[in-house]
N, C-alpha and C positions, 0 to 999 in steps of 0.2 A: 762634169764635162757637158751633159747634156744642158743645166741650165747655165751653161756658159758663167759659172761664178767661179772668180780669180782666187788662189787659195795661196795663202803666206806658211808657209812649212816651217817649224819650229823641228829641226832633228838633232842630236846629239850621236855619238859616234857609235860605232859598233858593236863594242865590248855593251853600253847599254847599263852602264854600273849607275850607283846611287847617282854621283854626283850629274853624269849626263843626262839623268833623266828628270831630276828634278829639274837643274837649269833650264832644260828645254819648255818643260809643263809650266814653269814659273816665267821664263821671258814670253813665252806665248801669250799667258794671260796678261803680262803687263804691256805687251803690246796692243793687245785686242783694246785694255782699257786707256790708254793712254794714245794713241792715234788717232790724229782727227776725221773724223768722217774717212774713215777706211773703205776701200772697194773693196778689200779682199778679205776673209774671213781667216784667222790665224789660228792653226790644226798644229798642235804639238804633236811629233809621230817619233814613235820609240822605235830604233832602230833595227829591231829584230823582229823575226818571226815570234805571233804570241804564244806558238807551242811552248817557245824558251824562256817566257816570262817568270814560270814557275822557277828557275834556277837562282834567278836573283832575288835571293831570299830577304835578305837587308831592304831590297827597293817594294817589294810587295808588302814586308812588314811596314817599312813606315808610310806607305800610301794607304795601308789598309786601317793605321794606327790614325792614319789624317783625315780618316774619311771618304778615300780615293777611292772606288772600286774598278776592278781592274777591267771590269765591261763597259768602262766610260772612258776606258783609251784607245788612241789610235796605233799599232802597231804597223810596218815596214810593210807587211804581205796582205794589208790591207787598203792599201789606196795605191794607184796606178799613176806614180810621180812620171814615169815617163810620158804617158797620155795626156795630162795635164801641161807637160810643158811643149809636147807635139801642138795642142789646140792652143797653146800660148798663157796659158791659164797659172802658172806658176811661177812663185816665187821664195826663195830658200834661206833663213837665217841658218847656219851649223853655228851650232855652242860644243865645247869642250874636244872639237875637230877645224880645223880648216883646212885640209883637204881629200875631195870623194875618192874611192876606190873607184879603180879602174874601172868596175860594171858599171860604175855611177857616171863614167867622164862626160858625155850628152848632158848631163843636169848642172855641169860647170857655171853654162852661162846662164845659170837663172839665182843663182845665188850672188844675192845683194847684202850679204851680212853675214861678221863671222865674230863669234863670241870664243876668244878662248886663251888658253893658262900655261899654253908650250909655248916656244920658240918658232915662227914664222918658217918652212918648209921652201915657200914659193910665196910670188907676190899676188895679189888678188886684183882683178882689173880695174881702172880705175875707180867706175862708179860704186864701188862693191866699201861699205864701212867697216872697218877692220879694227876690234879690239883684242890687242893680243898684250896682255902682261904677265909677266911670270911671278903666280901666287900659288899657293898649294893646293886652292879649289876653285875651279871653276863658278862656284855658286858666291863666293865672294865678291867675282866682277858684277854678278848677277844684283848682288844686294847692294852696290854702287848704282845700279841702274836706276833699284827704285827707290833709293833715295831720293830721286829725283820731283816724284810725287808727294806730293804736299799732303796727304793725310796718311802716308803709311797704308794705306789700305790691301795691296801689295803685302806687303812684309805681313802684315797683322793677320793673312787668313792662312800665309806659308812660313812662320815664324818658326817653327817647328823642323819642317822641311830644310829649311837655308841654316839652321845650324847644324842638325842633327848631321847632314852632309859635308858641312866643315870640320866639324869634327872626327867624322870617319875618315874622312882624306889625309887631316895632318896627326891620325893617330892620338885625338885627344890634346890637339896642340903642344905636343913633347918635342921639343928642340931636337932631343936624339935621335927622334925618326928622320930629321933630314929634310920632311917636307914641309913644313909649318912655317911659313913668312910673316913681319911684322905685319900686316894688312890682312891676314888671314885672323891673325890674336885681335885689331882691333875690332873687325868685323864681326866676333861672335861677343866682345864685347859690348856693340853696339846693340844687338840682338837682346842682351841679357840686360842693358839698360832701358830701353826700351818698353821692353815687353817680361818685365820682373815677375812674371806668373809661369817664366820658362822651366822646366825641372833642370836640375842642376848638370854641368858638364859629362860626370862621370856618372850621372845616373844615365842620359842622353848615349855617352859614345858604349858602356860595358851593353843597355839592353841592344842594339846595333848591331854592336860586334858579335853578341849571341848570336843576333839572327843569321848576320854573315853565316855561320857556320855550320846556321841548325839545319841538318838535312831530313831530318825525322819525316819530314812528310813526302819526301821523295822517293820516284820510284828508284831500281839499282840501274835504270838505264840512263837518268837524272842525275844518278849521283856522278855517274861517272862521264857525262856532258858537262857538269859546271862548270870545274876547271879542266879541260884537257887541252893535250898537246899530242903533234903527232910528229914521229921521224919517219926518217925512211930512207932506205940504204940496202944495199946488193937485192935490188927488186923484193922490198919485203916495206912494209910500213908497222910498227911499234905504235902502239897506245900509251899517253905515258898520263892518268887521273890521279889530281889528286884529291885527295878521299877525307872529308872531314867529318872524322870518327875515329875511334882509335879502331884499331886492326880487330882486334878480337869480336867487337860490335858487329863491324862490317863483315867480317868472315862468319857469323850465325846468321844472316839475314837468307830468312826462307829462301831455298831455289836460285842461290846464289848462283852455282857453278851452268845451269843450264842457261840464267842470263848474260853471264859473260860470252858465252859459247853464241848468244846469239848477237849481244852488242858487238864483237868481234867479226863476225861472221857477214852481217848485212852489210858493214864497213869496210869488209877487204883488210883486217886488221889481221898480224899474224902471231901477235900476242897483246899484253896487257899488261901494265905494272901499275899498279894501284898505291901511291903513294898516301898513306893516310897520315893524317893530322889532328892530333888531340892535344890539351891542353889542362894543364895541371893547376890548385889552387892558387897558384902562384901567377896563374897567365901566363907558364913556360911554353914551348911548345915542344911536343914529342911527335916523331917519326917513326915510321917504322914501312918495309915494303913489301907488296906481295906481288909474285906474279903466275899471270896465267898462261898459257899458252898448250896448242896441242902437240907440238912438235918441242920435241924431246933437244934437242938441240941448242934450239933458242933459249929454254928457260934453264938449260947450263951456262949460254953464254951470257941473260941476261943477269 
């Protein structure tokens, strides 16, 4: 803001998963390299606080497997999107969202572009370019884009990146999962033709899908942020994490019971149910629940 230099924001949604994150970091650069004499400098920014970055385990493994490191991004709690568009200085692609939450609505009208793989919510204003088709990954539309450039240069330095992400989306391209489209199969085909020095499909989605899961380096107040949900009902709110480990793991981990007491506690929470998730030779998955709470009552009725 001070040097008055106009900034193009590359953001993906929320949640902040593989696929948004890549999309975002990959249209950014193909933007910055492919726009002619640009005014504005193009800032891929991850949509979360970078405390939370550690939770996505999948996104930190393959940026760190591609040579990303995580102190060369821009995260959400680090640039001042509202000042930026007060001085006039902004402007917004969203990939794999097209439209801001409610604290976001002020930064509506700076957003000229929207990249994404749902069904249309609302219309965007006129001048605003809108690609919405419905495919399994957002990083698909992304690898349409740069098709568009004549060396591949694009593709060739995230070739990694833009698969390894379609294939976590459509579950290794398996029809049964539901989410995998013809243009999803031909796109990582194109990828594997391409660039035939790719490691092979199921060697790509099973290391992924590990990381997805692997919580070993997390702390228990981590583990139980990745995935959470909360209810709440007769003035009380329930923690409902699910916990990916199996139960017995997660119940030895040092000092377990004083950190739930205090994840609970800082949060207004009036219990916990730790849903965990393990997964057998077979890539079954197994369940199992625990719950914590201090009141005697709840964790009869939970």
């Amino acid at each position: 803001i001070r040097h008055h230099r106009e900034i193009h924001v590359v953001m993906g949604n929320e949640a902040c998963d593989l696929d948004s994150t890549v999309s975002a970091l990959a249209l950014a650069y193909f933007l910055a390299k492919t726009t002619p004499a640009p005014k504005a400098a193009f800032v891929p920014v991850l949509n979360i606080p970078r405390a939370d970055f550690a939770l996505r385990t999948e996104t930190s493994f393959l940026l760190r497997e591609h040579g990303v490191p995580a102190a060369s991004l821009v995260f959400r709690d680090e640039i001042d999107l509202g000042g930026l568009h007060r001085a006039g200085l902004l402007a917004m692609t969203l990939v794999d969202h097209h439209v801001l939450p409610g604290a976001d609505a002020a930064l509506e009208e700076a957003v000229v572009e929207v990249l994404d793989h749902r069904p249309l919510e609302r219309d965007r204003a006129p001048g605003c370019r809108v690609t919405a088709e419905p495919v399994g990954s957002c990083a698909t539309l992304k690898v349409g884009f740069a098709l568009k450039s004549p060396d591949f240069g694009d593709l060739r330095r995230s070739k990694l990146q833009h698969s390894g992400t379609i294939l976590l989306d459509c579950v290794n391209l398996s029809p049964a999962a539901g989410k995998v489209t013809p243009r999803d199969v031909a796109c990582v085909s194109l990828l594997e033709e391409r660039f035939p020095e790719l490691p092979a499909r199921d060697t790509i989605f099973q290391a992924l899908q590990a990381a997805k899961f692997d919580v070993s380096g997390l702390t228990t107040e981590q583990m139980l942020r990745k995935d959470l949900k909360v209810l709440s009902g007769d003035e009380l709110l329930l923690a409902i994490s699910a916990v990916y480990t199996d139960l017995e793991t997660f119940l030895r981990r040092p000092g377990l019971l004083p950190d739930l007491e205090g994840f609970c506690r800082a949060r207004g929470y009036a219990g916990l149910v730790a849903m965990s998730i393990s997964f057998n030779e077979r890539h079954e998955p197994a369940r199992q629940l625990a719950v914590y709470s201090r009141r005697d009552a709840l964790r009869s009725a939970v």
